[in-house]
NUMAR-955436 format. One record per residue (C-alpha): x, y, z. Coordinates in Angstrom, 2 decimals. Layout:
R       c1       c2       c3
R        X        Y        Z
...
! end
This chain:
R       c1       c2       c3
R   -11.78    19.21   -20.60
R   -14.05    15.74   -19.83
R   -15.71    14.82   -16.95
R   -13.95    13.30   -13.88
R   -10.84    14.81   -14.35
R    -9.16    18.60   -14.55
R    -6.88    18.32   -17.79
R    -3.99    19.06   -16.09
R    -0.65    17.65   -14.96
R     1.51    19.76   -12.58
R     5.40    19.08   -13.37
R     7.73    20.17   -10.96
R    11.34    19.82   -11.09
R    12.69    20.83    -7.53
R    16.18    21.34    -9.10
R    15.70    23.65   -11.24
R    12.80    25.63    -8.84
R    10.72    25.09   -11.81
R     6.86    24.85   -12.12
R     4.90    23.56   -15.37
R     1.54    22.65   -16.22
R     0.86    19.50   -19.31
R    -2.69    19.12   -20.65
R    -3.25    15.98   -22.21
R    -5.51    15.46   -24.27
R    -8.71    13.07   -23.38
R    -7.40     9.97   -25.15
R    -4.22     9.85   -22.72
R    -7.32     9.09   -19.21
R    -9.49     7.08   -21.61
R    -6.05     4.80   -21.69
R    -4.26     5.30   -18.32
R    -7.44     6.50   -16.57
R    -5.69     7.70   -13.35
R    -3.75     6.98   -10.39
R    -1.08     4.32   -11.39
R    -1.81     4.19   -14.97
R    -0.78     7.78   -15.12
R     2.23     7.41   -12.72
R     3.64     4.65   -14.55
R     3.56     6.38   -18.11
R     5.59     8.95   -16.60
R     8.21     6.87   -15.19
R     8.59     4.89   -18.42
R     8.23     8.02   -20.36
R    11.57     8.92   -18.31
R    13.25     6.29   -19.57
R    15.76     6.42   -17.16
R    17.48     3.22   -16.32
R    19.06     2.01   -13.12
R    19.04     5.46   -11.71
R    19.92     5.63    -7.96
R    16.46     5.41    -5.93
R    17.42     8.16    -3.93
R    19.15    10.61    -6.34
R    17.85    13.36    -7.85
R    16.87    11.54   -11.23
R    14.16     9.34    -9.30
R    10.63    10.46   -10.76
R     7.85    10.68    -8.23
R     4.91    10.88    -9.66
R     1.29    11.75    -7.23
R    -1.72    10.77    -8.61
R    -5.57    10.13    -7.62
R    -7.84     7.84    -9.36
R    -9.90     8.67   -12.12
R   -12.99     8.85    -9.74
R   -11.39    10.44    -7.14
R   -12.82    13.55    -6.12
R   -15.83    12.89    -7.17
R   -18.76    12.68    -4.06
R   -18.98     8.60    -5.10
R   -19.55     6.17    -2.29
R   -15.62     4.54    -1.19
R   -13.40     6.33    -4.23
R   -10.89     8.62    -2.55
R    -7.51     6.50    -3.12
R    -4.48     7.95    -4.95
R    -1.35     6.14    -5.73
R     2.30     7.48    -5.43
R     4.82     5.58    -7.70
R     8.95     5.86    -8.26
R    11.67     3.69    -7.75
R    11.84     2.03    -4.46
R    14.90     2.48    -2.66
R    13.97    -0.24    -0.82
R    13.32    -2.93    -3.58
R    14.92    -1.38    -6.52
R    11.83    -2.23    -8.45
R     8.55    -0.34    -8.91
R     7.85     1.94    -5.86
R     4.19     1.80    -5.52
R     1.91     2.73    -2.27
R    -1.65     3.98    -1.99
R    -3.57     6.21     0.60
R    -6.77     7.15     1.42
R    -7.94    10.34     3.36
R    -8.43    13.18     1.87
R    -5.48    14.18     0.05
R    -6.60    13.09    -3.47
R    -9.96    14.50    -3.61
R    -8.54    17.55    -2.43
R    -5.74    17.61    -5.39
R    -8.71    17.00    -7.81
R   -10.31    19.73    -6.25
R    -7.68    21.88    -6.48
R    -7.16    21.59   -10.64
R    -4.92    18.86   -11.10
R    -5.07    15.13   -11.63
R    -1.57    14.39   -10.85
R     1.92    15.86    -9.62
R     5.25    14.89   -11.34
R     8.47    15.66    -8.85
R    11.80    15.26   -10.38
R    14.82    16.71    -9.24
R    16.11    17.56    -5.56
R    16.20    20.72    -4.22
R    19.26    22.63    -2.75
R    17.13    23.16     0.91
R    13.98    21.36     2.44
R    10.82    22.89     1.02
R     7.53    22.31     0.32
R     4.91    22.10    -2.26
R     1.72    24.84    -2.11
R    -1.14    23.89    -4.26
R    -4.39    25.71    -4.69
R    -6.98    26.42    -6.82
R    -5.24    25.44   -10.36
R    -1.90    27.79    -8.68
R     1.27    25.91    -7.08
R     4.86    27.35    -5.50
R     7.81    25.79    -3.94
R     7.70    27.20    -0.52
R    10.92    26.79     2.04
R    10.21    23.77     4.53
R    13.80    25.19     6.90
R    11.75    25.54    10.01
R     9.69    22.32     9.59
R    12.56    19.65     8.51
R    13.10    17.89    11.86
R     9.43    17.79    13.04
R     7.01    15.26    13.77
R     3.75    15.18    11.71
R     1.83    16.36    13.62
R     3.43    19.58    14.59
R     4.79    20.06    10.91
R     0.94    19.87     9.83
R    -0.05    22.45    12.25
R     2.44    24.99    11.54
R     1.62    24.29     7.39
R    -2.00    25.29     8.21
R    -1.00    27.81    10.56
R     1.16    29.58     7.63
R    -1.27    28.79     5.11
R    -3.80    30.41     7.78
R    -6.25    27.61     6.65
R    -7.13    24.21     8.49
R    -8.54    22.72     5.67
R    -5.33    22.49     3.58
R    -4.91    18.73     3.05
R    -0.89    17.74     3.42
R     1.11    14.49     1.98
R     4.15    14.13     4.48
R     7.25    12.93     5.78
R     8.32    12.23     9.58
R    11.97    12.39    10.67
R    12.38     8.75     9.60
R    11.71     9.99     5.58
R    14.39    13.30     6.36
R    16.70    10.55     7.84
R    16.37     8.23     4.03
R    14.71     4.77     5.96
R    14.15     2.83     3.28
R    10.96     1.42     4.94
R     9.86     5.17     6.01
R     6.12     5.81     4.13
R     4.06     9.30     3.60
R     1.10    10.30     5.20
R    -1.76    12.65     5.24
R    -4.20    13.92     7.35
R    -1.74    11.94    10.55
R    -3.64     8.53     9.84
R    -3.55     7.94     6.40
R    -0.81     6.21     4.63
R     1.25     5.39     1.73
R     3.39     2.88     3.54
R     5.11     0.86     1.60
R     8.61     0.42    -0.76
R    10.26     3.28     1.37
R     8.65     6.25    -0.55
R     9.19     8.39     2.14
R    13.14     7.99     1.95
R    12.57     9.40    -1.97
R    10.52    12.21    -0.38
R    13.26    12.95     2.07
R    16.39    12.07    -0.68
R    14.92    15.28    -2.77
R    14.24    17.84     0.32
R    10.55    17.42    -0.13
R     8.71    17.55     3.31
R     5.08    18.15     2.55
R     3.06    18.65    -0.39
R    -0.41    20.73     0.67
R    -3.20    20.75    -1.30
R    -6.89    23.10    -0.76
R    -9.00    22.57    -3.64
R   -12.26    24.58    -3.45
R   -13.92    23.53    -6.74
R   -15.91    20.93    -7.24
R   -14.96    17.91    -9.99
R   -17.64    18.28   -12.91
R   -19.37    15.25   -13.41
R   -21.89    13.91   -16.02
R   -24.20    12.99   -14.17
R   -24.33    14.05   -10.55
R   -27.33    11.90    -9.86
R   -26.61     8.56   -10.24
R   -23.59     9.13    -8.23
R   -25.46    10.54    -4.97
R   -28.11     7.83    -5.48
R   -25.03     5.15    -5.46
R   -24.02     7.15    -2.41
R   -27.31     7.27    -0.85
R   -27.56     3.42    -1.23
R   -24.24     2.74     0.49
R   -24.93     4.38     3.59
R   -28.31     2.68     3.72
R   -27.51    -1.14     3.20
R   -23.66    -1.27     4.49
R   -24.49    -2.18     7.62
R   -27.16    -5.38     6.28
R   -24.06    -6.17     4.08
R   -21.81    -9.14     6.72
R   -18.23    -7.54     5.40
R   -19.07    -4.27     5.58
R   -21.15    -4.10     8.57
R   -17.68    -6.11    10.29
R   -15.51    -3.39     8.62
R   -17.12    -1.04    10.35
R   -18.27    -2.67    13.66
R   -14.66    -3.74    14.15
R   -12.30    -2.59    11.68
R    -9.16    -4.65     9.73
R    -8.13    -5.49    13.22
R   -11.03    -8.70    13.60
R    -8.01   -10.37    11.56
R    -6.07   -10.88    14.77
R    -8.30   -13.36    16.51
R    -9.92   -15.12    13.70
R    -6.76   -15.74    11.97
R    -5.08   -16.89    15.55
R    -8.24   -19.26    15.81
R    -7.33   -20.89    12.35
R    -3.19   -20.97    13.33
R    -2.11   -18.64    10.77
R    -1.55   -15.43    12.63
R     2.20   -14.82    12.46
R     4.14   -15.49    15.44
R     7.42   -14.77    16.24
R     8.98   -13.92    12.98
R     6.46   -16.69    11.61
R     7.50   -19.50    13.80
R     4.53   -20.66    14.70
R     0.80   -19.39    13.17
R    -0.86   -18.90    17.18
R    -0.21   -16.45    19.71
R    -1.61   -17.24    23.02
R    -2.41   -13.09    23.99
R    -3.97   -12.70    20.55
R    -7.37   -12.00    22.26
R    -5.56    -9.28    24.28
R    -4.70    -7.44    21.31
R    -7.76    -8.16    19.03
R   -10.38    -6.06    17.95
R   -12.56    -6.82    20.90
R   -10.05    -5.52    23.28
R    -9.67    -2.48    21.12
R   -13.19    -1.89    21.17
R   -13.55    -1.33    24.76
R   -11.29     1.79    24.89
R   -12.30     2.85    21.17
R   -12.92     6.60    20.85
R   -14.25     6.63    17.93
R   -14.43     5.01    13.88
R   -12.97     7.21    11.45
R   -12.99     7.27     7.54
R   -12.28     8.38     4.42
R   -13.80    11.06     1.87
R   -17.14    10.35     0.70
R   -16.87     6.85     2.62
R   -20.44     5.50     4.89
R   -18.35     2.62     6.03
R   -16.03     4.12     8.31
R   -13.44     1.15     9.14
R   -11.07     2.88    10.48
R   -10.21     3.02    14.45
R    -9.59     6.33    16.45
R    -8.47     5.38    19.84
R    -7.15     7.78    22.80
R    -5.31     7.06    26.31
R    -4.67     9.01    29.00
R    -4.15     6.60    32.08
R    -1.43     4.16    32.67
R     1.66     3.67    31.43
R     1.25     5.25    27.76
R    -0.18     8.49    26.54
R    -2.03     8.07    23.00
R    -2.88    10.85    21.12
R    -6.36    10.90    19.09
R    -4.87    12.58    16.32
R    -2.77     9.78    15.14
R    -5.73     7.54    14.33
R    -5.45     3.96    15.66
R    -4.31     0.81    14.52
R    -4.83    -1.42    11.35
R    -4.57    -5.45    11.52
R    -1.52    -5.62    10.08
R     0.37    -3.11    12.84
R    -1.04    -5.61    15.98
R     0.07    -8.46    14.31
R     3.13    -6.93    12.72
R     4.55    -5.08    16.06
R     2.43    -7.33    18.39
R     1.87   -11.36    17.85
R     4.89   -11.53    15.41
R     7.56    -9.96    17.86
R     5.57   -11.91    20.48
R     3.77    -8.80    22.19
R     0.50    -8.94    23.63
R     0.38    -5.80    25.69
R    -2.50    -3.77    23.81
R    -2.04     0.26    25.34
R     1.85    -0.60    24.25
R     1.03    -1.64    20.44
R    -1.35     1.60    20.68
R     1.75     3.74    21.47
R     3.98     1.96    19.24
R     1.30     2.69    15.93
R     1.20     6.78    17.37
R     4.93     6.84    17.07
R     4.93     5.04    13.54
R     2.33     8.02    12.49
R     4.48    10.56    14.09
R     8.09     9.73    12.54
R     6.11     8.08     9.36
R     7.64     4.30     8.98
R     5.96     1.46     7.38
R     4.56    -0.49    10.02
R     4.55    -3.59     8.10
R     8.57    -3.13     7.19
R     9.40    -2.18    10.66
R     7.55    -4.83    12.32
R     9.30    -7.27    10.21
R    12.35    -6.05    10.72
R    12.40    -6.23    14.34
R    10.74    -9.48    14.76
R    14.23   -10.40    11.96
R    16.53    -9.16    14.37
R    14.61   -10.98    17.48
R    15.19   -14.13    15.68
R    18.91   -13.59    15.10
R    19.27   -12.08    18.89
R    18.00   -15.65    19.90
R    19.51   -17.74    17.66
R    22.86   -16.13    19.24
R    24.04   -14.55    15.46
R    23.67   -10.93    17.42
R    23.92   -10.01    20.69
R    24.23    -6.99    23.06
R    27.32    -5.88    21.64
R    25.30    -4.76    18.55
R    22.21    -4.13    19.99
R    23.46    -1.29    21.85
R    22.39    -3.16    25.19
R    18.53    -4.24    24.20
R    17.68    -7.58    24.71
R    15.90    -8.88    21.90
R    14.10   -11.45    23.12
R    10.48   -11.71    22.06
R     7.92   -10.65    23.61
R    10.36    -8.11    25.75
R     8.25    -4.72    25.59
R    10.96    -3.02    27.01
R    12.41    -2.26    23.67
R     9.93    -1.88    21.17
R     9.53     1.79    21.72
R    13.32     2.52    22.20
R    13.59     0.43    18.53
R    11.22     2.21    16.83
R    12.72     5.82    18.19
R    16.02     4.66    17.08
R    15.08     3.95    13.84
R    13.12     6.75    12.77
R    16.14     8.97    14.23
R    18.81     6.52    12.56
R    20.68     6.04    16.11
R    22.80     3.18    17.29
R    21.26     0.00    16.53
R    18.27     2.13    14.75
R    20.68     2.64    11.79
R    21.30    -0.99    10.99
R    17.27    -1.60    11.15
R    16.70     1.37     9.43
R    17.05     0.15     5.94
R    14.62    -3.14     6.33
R    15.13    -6.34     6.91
R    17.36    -7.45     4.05
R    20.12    -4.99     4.44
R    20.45    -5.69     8.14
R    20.74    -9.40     7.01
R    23.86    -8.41     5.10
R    25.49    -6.87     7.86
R    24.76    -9.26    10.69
R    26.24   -12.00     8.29
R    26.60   -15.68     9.97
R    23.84   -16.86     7.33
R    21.43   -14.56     9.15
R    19.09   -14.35     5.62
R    17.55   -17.95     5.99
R    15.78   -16.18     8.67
R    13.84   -13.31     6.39
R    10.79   -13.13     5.29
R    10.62   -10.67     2.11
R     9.68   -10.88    -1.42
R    11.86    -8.24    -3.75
R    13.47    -6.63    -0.35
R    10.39    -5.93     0.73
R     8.77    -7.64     4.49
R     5.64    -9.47     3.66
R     2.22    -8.47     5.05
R     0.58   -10.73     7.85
R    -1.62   -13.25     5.79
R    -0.36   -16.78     5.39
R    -0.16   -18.37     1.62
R    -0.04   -21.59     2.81
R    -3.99   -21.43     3.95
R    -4.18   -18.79     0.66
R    -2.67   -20.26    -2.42
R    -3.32   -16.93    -4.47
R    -1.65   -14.68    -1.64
R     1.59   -16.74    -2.36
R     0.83   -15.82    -6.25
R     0.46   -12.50    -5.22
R     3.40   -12.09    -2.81
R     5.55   -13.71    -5.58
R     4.41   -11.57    -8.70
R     3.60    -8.10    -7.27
R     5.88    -5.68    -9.41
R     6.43    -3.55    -5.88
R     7.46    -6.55    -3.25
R     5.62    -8.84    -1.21
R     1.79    -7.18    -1.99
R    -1.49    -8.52    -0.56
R    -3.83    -7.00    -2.60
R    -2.42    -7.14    -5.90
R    -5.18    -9.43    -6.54
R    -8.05   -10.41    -4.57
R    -8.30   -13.20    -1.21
R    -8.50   -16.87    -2.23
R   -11.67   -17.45     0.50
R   -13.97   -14.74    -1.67
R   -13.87   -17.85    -4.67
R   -14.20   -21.11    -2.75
R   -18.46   -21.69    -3.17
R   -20.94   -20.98    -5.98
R   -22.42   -18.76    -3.20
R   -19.02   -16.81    -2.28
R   -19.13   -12.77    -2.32
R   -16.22   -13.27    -4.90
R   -17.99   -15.95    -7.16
R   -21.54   -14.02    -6.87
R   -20.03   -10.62    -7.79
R   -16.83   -11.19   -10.58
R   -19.20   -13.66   -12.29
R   -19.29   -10.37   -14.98
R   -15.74   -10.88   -14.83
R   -15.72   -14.51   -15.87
R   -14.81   -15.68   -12.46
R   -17.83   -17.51   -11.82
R   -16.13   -20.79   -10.97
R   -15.23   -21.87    -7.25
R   -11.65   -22.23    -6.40
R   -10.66   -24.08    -3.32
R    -8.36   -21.75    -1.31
R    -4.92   -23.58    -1.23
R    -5.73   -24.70    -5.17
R    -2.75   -23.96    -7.50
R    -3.82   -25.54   -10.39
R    -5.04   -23.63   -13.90
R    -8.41   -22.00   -12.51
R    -6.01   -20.40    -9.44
R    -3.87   -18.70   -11.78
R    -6.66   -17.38   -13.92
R    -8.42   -16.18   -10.81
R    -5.44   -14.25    -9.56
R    -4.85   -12.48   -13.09
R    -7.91   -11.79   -13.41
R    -8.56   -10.05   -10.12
R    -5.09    -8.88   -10.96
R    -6.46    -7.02   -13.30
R    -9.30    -5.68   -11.48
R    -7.36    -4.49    -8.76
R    -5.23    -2.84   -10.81
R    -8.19    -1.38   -12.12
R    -9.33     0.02    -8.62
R    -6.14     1.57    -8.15
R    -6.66     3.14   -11.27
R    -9.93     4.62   -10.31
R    -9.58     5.72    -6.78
R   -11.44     2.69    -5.29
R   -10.88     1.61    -2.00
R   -11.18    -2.33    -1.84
R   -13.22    -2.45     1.51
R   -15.93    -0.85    -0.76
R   -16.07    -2.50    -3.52
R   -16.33    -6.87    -5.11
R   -15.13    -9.03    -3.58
R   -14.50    -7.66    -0.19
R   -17.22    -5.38     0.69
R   -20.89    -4.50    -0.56
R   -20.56    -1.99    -3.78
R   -21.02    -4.58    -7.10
R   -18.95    -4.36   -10.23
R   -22.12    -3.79   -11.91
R   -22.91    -0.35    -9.81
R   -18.79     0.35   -10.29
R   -19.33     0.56   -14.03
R   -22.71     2.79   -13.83
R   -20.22     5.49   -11.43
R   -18.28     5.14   -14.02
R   -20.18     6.48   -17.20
R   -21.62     8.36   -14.60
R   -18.40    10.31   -13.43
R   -17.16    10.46   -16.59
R   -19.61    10.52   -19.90
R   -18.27     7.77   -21.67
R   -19.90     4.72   -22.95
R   -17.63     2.32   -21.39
R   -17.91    -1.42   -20.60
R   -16.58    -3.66   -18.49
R   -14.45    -5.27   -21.09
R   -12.43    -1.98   -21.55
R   -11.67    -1.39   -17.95
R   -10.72    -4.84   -17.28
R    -7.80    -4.15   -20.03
R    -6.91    -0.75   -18.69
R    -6.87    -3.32   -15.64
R    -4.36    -5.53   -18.01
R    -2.58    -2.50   -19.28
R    -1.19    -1.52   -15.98
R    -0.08    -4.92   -15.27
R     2.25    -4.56   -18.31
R     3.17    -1.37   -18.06
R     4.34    -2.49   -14.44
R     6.10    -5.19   -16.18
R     7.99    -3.45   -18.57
R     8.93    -1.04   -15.65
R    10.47    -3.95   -13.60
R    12.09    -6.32   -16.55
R    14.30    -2.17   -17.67
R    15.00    -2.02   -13.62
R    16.56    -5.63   -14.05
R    14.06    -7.98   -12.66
R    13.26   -11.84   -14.06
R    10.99   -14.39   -12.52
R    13.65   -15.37   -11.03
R    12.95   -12.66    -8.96
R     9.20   -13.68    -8.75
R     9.73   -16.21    -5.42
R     8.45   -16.82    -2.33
R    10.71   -17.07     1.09
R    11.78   -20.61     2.47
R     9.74   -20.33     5.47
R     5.71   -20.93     3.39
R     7.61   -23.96     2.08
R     8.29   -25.63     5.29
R     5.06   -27.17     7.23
R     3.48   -25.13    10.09
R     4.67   -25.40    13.88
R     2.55   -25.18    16.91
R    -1.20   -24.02    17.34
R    -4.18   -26.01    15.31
R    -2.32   -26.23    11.81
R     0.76   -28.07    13.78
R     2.56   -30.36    11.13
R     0.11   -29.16     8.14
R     2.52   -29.25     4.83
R     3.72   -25.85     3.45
R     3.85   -25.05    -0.38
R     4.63   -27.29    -3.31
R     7.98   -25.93    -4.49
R     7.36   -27.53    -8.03
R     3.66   -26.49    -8.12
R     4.16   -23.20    -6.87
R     6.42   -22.45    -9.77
R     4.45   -24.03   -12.41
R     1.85   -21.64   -11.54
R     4.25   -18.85   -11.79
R     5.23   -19.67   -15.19
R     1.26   -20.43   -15.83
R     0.67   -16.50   -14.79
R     3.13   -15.37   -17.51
R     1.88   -16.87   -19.90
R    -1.44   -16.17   -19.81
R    -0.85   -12.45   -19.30
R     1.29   -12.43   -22.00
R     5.00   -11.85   -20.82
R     8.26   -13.77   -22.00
R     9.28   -16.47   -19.44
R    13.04   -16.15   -20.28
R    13.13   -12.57   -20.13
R    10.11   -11.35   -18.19
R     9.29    -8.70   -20.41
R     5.66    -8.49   -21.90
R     5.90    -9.74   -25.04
R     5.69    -6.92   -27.85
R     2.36    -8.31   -29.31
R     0.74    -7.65   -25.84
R     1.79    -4.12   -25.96
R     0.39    -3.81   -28.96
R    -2.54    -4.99   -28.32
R    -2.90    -2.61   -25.24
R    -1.87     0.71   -27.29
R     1.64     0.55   -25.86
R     3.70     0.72   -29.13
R     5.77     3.25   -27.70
R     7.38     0.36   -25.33
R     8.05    -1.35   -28.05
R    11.56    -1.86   -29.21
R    11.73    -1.07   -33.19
R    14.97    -2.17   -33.98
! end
């Protein structure tokens, strides 16, 4: 065994009630390092071809980053990955918390779930031992009481769980896993596959530590952190205010969805921004071996709506998901709304979407009562956000159509309903406009998962010599300034490379609000924690292709599922020029542009334009022969 990770893959196949341990050997994490790089050679390894996403033959695969575990500053990420039932494409959502460091911890560096089994169970890990355990009693509970009767069996509050809510038992495809209540895998409906094999929970207690090399560089890194992040202006914001500061600045600059995207300003945004939050703000939260602390823990216990402490608080994209974009400006409300998304465990990017879908198609007259079950949808009604969102977790009524996402309730309202979505791959798109961010529309378009805003990195870290993302991926070969709604040659490079370096992070464990181009931690000090973590005399030109080597494993994934650049497109709605608020009448994309840029990407990371496969001398290249055909 190396340094930085445990030698050992637990397989589990939940038919069969089986349990098996692989040790690769230390060649297989020099290549695939961790987290997605490991998931994905798994699913290809499969080879299983338009299996159903929620049968029995969908691979899961859990797996922290390559750092993960490890006591270095903003590293405690790991990545779930299997087919999305809600795309059809790559499934692919990571967490923080503490639920990878403790699986590290515990003696593996990854979990491979195949199969379904005849009953709900779930999955007991500790200390290098794991069982399947029956989960009877806890299918049909919240999180929150399922997590406290897992401890209370396991007699240990320390045990770290990965769960479903009722919306995961009930197969939403936009239903996510969580851990510790507050931490999520949202996206691509991963919870449905969780739920489609009778998997409630899998809890982890780990109570080894992961051997390093050398244990000192990584506490001085540490040390350093939690001494400059608050001189550092995104980090000190990330933690003064959190993700939610989006909602105001982003109103201010009349891009802050609105209304299904109508319009880009909400007149209550200040209501509902981070400000407001920070009056009744309990307290900031975080994640494993994080200083920065960004997230929000907020409590209520006066007015119209209890909020429970346990379930965290809200991110940027929930307000403006469930609040500006279904026109909702009543702050305690969106509170309650995010506790019952943590309780029932749904995507709260999907189901915000969704509903502000079928507000548009209430008003435009293509729905009415008849289907709604009696809920007017008009927005900004907060009469029925909380009834919607109970209804969907539970599958009732009108909760069953939504249930599935946006797309799939286009199909069955009919009347040409879909020139009202907003999705990329079936999936909703997060709440950051690419018409203001040429590389988000890049991203959104390409990202091998759906509509993805951090498959690369923002477009405002690269527009000025002195930018955080020109300074800092300089040793990247990104130290030319882009302008931010650029599409031309230096765009496209910009987004593959970052691309690449994201794919990287995911790889590793690392959290983005630590790390270049959004926070304080350089790519230089990255590579040190590195060699540090794991012995090897690495460089930054071999992580940037393990970086690239994802990318076209996530390819190859995508082109077997079916998937062309034809799938690679952006909705109508970031062609068409803005409406209302400061950006009023400001064009929308370049149709032509736009997908000259997408065919730009391709070819400079090396996949076929016809087919959208990588081509077979760029799996080559990255040590991926065995994705080669040899006929």
């Amino acid at each position: 065994m190396g340094f930085g990770y445990n030698g050992k893959i637990l397989l589990i196949n939940l038919s069969k009630s089986e349990v098996l341990v692989q040790e690769p050997a230390e060649e297989f994490y020099r290549q695939y390092l961790g987290g997605q790089g490991i998931g994905l050679y798994y699913l290809l390894k499969s080879n299983k071809v338009n299996i159903d996403p929620l049968g029995p033959d969908n691979i899961m695969v859990f797996a922290p980053g390559l750092l993960t575990g490890a006591n270095a500053p903003c590293v405690p990420r790991y990545t779930v990955v299997a087919r999305s039932p809600l795309t059809g494409a790559l499934g692919k959502a990571e967490a923080g918390g503490w639920w990878g460091p403790e699986l590290k911890k515990a003696g593996f560096d990854a979990v491979v779930i195949e199969g379904r089994a005849e009953h709900p169970v779930y999955i007991w890990i500790k200390d290098g031992e794991a069982e399947i355990k029956d989960a009877g009693r806890l299918w049909g509970m919240e999180t929150g009481e399922a997590q406290q009767e897992i401890r209370r069996e396991l007699d240990d509050n320390r045990v770290q769980i990965a769960q479903i809510g009722p919306a995961g038992e009930n197969l939403s495809r936009i239903a996510g896993i969580s851990n510790n209540l507050v931490h999520f895998n949202g996206r691509n409906g991963l919870g449905a596959v969780m739920g489609s094999k009778n998997l409630k929970a899998i809890a982890v207690r780990g109570t080894k530590s992961v051997e390093v090399k050398d244990q000192s560089v990584i506490m001085d890194t540490l040390r350093w952190v939690a001494k400059n992040f608050k001189d550092h202006p995104l980090s000190a914001a990330l933690h003064e205010h959190g993700t939610p500061m989006g909602i105001t600045g982003n109103n201010a600059g009349g891009v802050l969805p609105t209304n299904n995207w109508e319009t880009g300003f909400f007149a209550q945004a200040n209501e509902i921004g981070s400000e407001k939050l920070n009056e009744i703000l309990l307290r900031r939260g975080g994640c494993y071996s994080c200083p920065i602390n960004c997230k929000r823990v907020v409590e209520v216990q006066d007015g119209d709506f209890i909020v429970d402490k346990k379930y965290g608080g809200p991110e940027y994209e929930t307000l403006a998901a469930l609040g500006s974009n279904c026109g909702i400006g009543n702050l305690k409300l969106l509170l309650k709304a995010n506790e019952l998304c943590n309780r029932y465990g749904l995507d709260t990017i999907s189901l915000g979407m969704t509903i502000s879908f079928a507000m548009k198609c209430y008003e435009e007259g293509i729905i009415g009562k008849d289907i709604t079950g009696g809920l007017a949808l008009n927005f900004g009604n907060e009469e029925v956000l909380l009834p919607l969102i109970e209804k969907i977790a539970r599958r009732e009524g009108f909760g069953d159509t939504l249930a599935d996402g946006s797309r799939i309730a286009a199909a069955r309202f009919g009347q040409r309903s879909e020139r009202f979505l907003i999705e990329v791959k079936g999936q909703e798109v997060p709440m950051h406009d690419p018409r203001v961010k040429s590389g988000v529309g890049l991203q959104y378009a390409l990202s091998f998962n759906g509509a993805d805003h951090w498959f690369a990195q923002h477009d405002p870290f690269f527009t000025g010599k002195e930018s955080f993302g020109t300074r800092g991926a300089a040793i990247i070969g990104l130290s030319r300034p882009v302008g931010a709604e650029d599409l031309g040659p230096n765009k496209v490079k910009q987004v593959l490379y970052t691309s690449y370096l994201n794919g990287l992070y995911d790889m590793l464990g690392v959290c983005i609000f630590g790390y270049t181009a959004r926070s304080l931690t350089s790519l230089e000090m990255l590579l040190n924690l590195v060699k540090a973590v794991t012995g090897w005399e690495t460089s930054w030109w071999e992580l940037l292709k393990a970086g690239e080597l994802y990318l076209a494993m996530a390819k190859e994934y995508n082109w077997r599922m079916g998937f062309t650049i034809k799938d690679d497109r952006l909705p109508e709605k970031f062609y068409e020029a803005f409406s209302g608020g400061p950006l009023d009448g400001k064009p929308g994309l370049d149709r032509k542009v736009f997908d000259l840029a997408v065919r730009l990407f391709y070819e400079m990371a090396g996949w076929e334009v016809s087919t959208g496969r990588p081509k077979a001398a760029k799996l080559y290249e990255l040590g991926l022969d065995w994705l080669v055909d040899k006929n």
